[in-house]
N, C-alpha and C positions, 0 to 999 in steps of 0.2 A: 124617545130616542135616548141612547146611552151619549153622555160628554165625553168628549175627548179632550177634557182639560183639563188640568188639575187632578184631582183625586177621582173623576169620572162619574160614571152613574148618572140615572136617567134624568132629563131635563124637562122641563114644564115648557119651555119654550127653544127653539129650533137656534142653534150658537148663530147660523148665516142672519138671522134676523135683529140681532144685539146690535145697536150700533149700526154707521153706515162707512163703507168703503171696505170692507173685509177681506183678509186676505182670499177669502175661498171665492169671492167675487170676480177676484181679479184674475183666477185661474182659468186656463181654456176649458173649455168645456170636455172638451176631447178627453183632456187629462182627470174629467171627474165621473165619465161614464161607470156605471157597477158593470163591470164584466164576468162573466160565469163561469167561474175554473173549477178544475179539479186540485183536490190536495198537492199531487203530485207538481201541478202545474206552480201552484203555490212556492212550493217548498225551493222551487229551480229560477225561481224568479228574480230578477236583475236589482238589487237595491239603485236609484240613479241618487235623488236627494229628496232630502225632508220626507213628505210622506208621500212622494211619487215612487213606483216601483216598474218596470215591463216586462213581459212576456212575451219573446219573440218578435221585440222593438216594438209592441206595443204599450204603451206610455198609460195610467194608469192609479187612480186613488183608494178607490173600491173593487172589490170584488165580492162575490157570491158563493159559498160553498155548502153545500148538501150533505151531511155526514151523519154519521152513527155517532153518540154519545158511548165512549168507553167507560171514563171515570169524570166523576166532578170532584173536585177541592174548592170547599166553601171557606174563606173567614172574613173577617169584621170588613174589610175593602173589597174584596174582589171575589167573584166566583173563576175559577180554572178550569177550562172544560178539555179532556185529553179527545178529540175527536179523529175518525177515521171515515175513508168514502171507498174503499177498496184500492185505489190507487197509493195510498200512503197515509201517514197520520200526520197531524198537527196539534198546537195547545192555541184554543182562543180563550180569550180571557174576556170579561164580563165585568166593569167597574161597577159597583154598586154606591148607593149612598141613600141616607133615612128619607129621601124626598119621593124614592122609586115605590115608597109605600103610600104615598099621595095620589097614585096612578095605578088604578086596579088593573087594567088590562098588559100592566108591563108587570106587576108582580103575578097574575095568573100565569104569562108565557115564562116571565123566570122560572114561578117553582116546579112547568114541567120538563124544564133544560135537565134530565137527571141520567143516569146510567140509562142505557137498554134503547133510549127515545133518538129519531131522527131530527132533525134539525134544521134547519134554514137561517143561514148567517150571513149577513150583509155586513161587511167592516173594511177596516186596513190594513194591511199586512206589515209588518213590523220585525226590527232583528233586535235580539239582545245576546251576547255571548254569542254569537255567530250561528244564532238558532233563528229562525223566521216562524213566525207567530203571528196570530191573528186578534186584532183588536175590536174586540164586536161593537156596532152598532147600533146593529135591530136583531133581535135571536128570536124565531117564532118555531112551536112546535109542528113536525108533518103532518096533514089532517089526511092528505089520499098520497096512498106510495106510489102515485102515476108521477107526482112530483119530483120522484128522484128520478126516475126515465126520462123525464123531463126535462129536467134540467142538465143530464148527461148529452142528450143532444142537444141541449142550447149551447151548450159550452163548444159542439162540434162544429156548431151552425155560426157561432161566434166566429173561431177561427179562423173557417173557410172565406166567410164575409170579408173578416179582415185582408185575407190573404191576398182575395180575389182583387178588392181596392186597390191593395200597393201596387199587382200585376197591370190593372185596368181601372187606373180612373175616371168615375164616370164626368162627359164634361159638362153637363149639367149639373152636379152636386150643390153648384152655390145656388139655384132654384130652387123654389119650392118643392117638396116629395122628391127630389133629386130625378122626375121624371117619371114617378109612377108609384106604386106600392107603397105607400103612406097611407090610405084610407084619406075618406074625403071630410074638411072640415063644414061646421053649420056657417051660414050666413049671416048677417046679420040680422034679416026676420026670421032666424029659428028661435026656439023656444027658449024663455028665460032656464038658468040652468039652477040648479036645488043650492045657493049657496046665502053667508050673512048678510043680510040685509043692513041690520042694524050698525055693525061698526066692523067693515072687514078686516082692520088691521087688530082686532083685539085678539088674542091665544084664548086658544077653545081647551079642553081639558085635555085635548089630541095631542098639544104641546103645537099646532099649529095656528096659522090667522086666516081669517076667511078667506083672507086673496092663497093664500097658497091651496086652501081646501079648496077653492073654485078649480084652480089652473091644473091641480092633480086629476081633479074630478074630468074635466075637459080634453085633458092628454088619454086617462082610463077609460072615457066613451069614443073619442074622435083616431085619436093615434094606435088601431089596434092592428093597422099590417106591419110586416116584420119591421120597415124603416121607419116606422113611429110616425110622429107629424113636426111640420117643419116649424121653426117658431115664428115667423109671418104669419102662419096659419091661423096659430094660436092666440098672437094679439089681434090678427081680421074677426074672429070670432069673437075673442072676450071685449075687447074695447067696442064691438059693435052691438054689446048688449048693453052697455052704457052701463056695467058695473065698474071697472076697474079702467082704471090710466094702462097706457103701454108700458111709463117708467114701470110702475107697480107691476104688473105681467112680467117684467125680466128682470125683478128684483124677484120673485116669487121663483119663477125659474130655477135662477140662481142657488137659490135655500132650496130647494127640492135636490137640483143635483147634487149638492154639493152635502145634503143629508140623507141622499140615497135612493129618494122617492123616485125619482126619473133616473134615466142613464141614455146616452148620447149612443147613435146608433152609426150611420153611414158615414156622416159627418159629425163637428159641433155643432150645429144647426139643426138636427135632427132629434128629435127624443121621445122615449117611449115611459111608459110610466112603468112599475116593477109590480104592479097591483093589476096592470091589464092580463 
């Protein structure tokens, strides 16, 4: 993952997991969902404060954008990427730093960030000089252009979702599945799930810790209908494989969304992973 702190660039380890009480801990979840816009949507979007932003009174940390690579500007800090998605253009920008060279699969997706190449950008939308800009991340290259179809209707399917809630809220939402469409969680006698044995809290070369690798892993097999699964679910299943605490389940959570890996769907209580 790229830092957003200081001088930036990719991290060996996840900022929500440094330390305990964080501020990104203590944000609703609501406000840390990755939502999937278009430039356009980008670009018209609400500054409220610090790194919250909304779209159409939806409230917001991350977003998702799909674009074509026009020009890149590389020097010693930063790569600059001018990108476009048909709808409009934008500059994201790409902190780098000599540790991102410690992590081969973040310098293979950087060197193919280049003119001509599609894109997939998970970051924060950002103003400087009354320009809105995008702070990446996670930047990965398109592998199938179903992707960008794809994602042009999630963004619609996004919307609509939201729409529908403000008009009708469901009164079930504080439930599990909010009543349905979540996909069904394992039991507690299903099958142990492929995660570290040996010491979950240690960072894997992913830049993550087993418990987050479990919980990712559990949202990406269990949470695959659109409303994702609900986080009761998540701790009935993982705590009942006798790996992980509940604290740890939603401190894991927490570092996921708050680093991108999941995003909040119907509710905050709801989440879908971004790898399903």
């Amino acid at each position: 993952m790229y830092d957003d702190t200081g001088g930036g660039g990719f991290v060996s380890q996840p900022a929500a997991t440094q330390g305990g009480g964080s501020d990104d801990k203590k944000k609703g979840r609501g406000q840390q969902a990755l939502v999937p816009v278009t430039i356009k949507m980008a670009r018209t979007a609400t500054f409220e404060s610090e790194d919250r932003w909304s779209i159409g009174g939806r409230e917001m940390s991350m977003v998702r954008i799909v674009g074509n690579i026009q020009r890149a500007e590389t020097n010693a800090t930063r790569i600059t990427l001018h990108v476009e998605d048909g709808t409009g253009s934008l500059e994201a920008t790409i902190w780098t730093s000599q540790n991102d060279e410690d992590l081969p699969t973040v310098a293979e997706r950087r060197s193919k960030c280049v003119a001509g190449a599609y894109v997939v950008f998970h970051g924060s939308l950002r103003e400087f000089n009354g320009k809105t800009t995008l702070r990446v991340v996670d930047a990965r290259p398109v592998e199938d252009f179903n992707e960008i179809t794809t994602h042009f209707l999630e963004v619609i399917y996004a919307d609509a979702l939201y729409q529908q809630r403000l008009r009708d809220p469901p009164a079930d939402a504080t439930t599990p599945f909010g009543g349905g469409g979540g996909g069904a969680a394992p039991s507690a006698s299903a099958g142990p799930m492929d995660v570290d044995n040996a010491d979950p809290t240690a960072v894997g070369s992913d830049g993550m810790t087993g418990i987050q690798r479990g919980v990712l892993k559990f949202y990406t097999e269990y949470g695959t209908g659109d409303e994702g699964l609900h986080i009761s679910k998540a701790i009935e299943g993982l705590v009942g494989q006798g790996k992980f605490s509940e604290s740890q389940i939603r401190d894991a959570i927490d570092s996921l969304l708050a680093d991108g890996f999941l995003y909040t769907t119907l509710d905050e209580d709801h989440c879908k992973s971004t790898e399903g």
